[in-house]
C-alpha positions as CSV (number, residue, x, y, z in Angstrom):
1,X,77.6,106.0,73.0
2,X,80.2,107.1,75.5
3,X,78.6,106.0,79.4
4,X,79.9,105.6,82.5
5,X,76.4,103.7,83.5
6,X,74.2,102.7,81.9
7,X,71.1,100.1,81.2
8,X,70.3,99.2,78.2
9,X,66.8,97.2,77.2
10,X,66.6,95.8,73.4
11,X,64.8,93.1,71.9
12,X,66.1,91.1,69.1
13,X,65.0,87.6,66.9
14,X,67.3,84.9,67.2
15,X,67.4,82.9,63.9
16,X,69.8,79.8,65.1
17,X,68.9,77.2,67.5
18,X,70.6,77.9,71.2
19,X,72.5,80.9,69.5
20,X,73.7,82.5,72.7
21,X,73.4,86.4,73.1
22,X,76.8,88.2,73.3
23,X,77.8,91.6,74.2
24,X,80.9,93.2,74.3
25,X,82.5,96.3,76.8
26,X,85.2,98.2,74.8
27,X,87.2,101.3,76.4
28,X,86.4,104.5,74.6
29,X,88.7,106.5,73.2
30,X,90.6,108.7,76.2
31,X,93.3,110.3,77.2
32,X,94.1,107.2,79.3
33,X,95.5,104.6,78.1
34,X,95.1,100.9,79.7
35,X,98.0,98.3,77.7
36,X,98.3,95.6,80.7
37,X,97.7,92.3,81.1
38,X,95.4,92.4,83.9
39,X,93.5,95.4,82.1
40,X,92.6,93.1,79.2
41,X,91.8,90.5,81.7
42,X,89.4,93.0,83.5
43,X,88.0,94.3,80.2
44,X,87.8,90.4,78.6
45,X,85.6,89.7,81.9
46,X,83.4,92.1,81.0
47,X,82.8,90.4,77.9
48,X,82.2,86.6,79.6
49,X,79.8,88.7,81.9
50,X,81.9,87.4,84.8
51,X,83.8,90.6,86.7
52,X,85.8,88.5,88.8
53,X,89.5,87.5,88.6
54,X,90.1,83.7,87.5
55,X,93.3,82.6,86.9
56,X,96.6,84.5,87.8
57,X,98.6,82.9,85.0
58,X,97.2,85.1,82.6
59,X,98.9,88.2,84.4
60,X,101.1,87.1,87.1
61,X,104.0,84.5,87.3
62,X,106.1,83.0,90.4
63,X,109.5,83.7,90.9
64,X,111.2,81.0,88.8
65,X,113.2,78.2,90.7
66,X,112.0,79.1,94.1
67,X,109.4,77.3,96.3
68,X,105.5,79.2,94.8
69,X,103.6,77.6,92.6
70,X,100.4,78.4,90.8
71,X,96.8,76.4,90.3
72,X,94.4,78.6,88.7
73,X,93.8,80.7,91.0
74,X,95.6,79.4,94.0
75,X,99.2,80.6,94.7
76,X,101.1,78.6,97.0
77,X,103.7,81.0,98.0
78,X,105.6,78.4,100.7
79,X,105.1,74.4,100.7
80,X,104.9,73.0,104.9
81,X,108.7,72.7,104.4
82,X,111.1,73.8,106.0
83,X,114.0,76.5,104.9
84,X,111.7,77.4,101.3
85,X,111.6,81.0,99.8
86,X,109.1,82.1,96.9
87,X,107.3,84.9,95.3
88,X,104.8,85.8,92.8
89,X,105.0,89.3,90.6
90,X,102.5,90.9,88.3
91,X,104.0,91.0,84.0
92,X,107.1,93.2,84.8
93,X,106.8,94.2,80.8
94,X,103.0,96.0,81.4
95,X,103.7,98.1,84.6
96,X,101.0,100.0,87.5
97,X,100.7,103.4,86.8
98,X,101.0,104.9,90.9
99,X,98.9,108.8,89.2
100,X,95.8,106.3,89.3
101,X,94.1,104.2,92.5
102,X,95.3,100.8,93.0
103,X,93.0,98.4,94.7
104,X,93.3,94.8,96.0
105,X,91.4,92.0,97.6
106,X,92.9,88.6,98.8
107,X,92.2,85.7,101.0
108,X,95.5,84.7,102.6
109,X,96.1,80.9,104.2
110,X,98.9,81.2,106.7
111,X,99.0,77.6,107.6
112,X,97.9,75.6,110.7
113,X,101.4,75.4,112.8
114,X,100.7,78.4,115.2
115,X,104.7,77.8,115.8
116,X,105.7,78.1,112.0
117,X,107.4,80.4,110.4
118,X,108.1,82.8,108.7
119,X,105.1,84.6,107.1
120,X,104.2,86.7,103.8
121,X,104.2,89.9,102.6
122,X,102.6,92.4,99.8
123,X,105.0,94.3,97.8
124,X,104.7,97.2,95.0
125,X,108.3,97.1,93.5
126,X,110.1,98.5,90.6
127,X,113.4,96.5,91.2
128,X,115.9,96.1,87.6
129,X,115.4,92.5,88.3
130,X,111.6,92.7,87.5
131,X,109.3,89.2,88.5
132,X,113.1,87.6,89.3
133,X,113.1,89.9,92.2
134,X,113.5,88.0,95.6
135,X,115.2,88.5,99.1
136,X,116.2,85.9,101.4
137,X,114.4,83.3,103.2
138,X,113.7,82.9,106.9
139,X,112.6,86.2,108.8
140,X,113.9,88.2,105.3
141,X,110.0,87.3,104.1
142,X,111.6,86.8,100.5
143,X,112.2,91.0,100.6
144,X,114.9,91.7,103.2
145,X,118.6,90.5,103.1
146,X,121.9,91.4,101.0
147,X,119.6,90.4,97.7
148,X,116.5,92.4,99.3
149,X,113.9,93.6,96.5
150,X,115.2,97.3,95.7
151,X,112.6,100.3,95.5
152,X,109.9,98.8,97.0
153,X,107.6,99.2,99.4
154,X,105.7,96.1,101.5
155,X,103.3,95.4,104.0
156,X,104.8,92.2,106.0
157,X,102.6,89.6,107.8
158,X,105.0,88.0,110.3
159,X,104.4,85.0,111.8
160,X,108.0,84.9,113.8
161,X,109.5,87.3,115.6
162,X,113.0,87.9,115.0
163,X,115.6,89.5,117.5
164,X,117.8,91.1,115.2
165,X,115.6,92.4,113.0
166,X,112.4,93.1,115.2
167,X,113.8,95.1,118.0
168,X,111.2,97.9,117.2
169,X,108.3,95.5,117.5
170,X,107.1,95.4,121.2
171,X,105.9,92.8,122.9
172,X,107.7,90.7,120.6
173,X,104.5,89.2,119.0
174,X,103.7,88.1,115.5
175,X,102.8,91.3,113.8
176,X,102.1,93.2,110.2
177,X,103.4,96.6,109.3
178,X,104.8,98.6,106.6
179,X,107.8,98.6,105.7
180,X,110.8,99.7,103.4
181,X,112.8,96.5,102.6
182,X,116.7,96.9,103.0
183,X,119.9,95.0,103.5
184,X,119.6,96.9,107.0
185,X,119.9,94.2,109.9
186,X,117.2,96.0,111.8
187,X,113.6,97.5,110.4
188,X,111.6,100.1,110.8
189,X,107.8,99.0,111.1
190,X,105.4,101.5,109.8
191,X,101.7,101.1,110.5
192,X,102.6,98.8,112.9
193,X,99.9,96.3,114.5
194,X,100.8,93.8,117.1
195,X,98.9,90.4,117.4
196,X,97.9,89.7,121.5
197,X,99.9,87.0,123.1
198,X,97.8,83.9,122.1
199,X,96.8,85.5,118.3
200,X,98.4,83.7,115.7
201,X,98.0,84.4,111.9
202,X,98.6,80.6,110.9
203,X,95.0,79.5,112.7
204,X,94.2,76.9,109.5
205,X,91.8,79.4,108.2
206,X,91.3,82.0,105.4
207,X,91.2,85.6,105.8
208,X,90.5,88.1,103.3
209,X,93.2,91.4,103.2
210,X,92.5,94.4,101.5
211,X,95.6,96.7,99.6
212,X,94.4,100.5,98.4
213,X,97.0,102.9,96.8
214,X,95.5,106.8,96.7
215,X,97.3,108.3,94.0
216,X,96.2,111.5,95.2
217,X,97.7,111.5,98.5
218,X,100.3,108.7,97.2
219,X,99.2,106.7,100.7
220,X,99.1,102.5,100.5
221,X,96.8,101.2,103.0
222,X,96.1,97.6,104.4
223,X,93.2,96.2,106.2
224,X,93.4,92.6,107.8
225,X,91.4,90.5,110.2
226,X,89.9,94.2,111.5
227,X,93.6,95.7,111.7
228,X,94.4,98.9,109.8
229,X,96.9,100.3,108.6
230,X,98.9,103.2,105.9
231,X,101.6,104.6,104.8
232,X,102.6,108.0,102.6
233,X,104.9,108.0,100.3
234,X,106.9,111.4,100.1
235,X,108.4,111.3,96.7
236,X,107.6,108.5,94.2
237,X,110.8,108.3,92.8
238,X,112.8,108.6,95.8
239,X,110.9,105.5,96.8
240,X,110.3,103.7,93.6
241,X,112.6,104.7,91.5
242,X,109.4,105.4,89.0
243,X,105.6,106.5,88.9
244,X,105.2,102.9,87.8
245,X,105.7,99.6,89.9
246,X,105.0,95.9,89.4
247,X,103.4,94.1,92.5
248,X,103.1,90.7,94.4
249,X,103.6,88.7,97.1
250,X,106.9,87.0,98.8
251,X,107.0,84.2,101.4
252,X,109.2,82.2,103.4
253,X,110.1,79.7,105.9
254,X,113.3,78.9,107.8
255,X,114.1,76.2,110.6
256,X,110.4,76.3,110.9
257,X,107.4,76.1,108.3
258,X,103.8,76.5,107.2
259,X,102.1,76.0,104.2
260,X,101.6,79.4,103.0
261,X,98.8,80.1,100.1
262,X,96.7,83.1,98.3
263,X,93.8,83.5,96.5
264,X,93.7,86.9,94.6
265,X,89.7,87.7,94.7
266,X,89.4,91.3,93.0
267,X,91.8,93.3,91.5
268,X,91.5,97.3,89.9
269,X,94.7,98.7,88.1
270,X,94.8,102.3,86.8
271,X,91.2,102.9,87.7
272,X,89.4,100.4,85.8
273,X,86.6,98.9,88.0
274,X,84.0,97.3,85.5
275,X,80.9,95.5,87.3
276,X,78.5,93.7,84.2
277,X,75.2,93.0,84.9
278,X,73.6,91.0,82.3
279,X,70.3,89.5,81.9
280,X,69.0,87.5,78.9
281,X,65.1,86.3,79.6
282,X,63.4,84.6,76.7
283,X,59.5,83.7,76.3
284,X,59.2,81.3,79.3
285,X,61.3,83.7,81.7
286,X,64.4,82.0,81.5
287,X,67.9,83.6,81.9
288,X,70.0,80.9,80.5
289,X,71.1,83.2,77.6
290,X,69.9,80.5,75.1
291,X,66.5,80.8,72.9
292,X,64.9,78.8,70.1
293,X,64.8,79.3,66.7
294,X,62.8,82.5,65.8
295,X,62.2,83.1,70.0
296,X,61.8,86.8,70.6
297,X,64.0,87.3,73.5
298,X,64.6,90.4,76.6
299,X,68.1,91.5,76.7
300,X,69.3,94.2,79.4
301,X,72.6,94.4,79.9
302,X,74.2,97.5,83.0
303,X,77.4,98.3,83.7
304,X,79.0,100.6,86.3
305,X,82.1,101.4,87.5
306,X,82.9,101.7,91.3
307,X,85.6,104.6,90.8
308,X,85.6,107.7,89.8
309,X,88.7,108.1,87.8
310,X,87.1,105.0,85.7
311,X,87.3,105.0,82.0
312,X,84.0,104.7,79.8
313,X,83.1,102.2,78.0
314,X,81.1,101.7,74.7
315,X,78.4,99.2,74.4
316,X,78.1,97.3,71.3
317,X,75.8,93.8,70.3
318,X,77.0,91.6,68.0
């Protein structure tokens, strides 16, 4: 049965002791087709009745030989040192397809030095250099410089303003925009929101940013700490090089630091947005998903998707 949501009620009589139920989400057969890591991650959650993202090795690797590092699900993009450069990128083999919605949730950690430097930013790239892709360090963010990340597109958190290449931001205050990384000297902000004098993105605390791309108005958008922010892109392959990107985050420091960290909370690629809700209840009316031998148990198991250009699923018991 082809659904797009659905509950389903069944009862069943478990013949092994603490024989836990199991179900399983599978993508029907459609005309699209979802190969990527973080797609079987999605799908694979589904099946742990879990719909949330748990560890970023499974999809996502740092820039090898620079300064990020993974735990789980903790991606230190900058040690508190001084002069450090680092990045992480989704698998550069399994690409985004930009024809379908994009959406991404994060808590970012921009340290506790409100006179660090140099901040973080979000990138959708589809540079021939792939998850090596890095810029410079210092007020390059990891995406600007000679060795900038080519056809990309990023939205920049910057925790130091830079002469050279901030002239367009004024006051000359921390800031995030979008931007088009280049070797150019000087930027050109997009979406640009200005931090008041005293407002400092390294405050020791977590905040949670929000990345959308509409595929149908090809427009990325950013939302952060109650700032908003997007930007369309004209012509995807004037930009990208490509309908299909691989994306991350880059970070740096220069002659001064923070500790710089992420924590990659939800995550929907190519339109797949599965929520499981699962309950397994046996005789006494508990949802442990374990019964005794020969215990009639309740099993209801819904899912939904959130978007509308999601695939359907098939539900199956085994």
């Amino acid at each position: 049965m082809d659904i797009k949501k659905i509950g389903i009620a069944t009862t069943a009589l478990l013949l092994c002791a603490n024989l836990p139920m199991q179900t399983h989400a599978m993508a029907a057969e459609s005309k699209q087709v979802y190969t990527t890591k973080a797609e079987s991650k999605l799908k694979s959650n589904l099946e742990e009745g879990q719909g949330s993202f748990l560890d970023v090795t499974d999809y996502f690797s740092v820039v090898p030989g620079k300064s990020s590092s993974i735990d789980k699900n903790i991606v230190t993009i900058t040690p508190d040192q001084k002069q450090q450069v680092g990045g992480l990128w989704s698998d550069s083999t399994n690409k985004v397809n930009l024809t379908k919605n994009f959406h991404l949730e994060a808590n970012l950690y921009m340290g506790a030095n409100q006179n660090g430097a140099d901040g973080m930013a979000f990138v959708m790239q589809n540079d021939p250099r792939g998850n090596s892709a890095l810029g410079q360090l210092g007020g390059a963010l990891g995406i600007y410089g000679s060795n900038f990340v080519q056809n990309a597109l990023a939205v920049e958190f910057d925790t130091y303003y830079n002469e050279d290449m901030d002239r367009d931001v004024v006051p000359n205050r921390e800031h995030m925009a979008i931007t088009i990384p280049s070797a150019d000297s000087t930027l050109t902000h997009h979406a640009l929101n200005i931090l008041p004098e005293g407002v400092h993105f390294a405050d020791g605390n977590e905040h949670l940013v929000v990345f959308d791309w509409d595929a149908a108005t090809k427009t990325l958008s950013y939302s952060y700490q109650g700032y908003t922010g997007s930007y369309q892109v004209q012509d995807l392959q004037a930009t990208f090089g490509s309908s299909e990107v691989i994306f991350g985050f880059t970070g740096s420091t220069g002659s001064e630091k923070n500790l710089q960290k992420l924590k990659i909370t939800e995550l929907q690629i190519n339109g797949i947005s599965p929520e499981l809700a699962l309950e397994i209840n046996d005789t006494k009316g508990n949802n442990n998903g374990k019964a005794e031998p020969s215990e009639t148990v309740s099993v209801k198991n819904t899912i939904s998707n959130a978007t509308d250009d999601a695939t359907s699923f098939k539900m199956e018991y085994g």
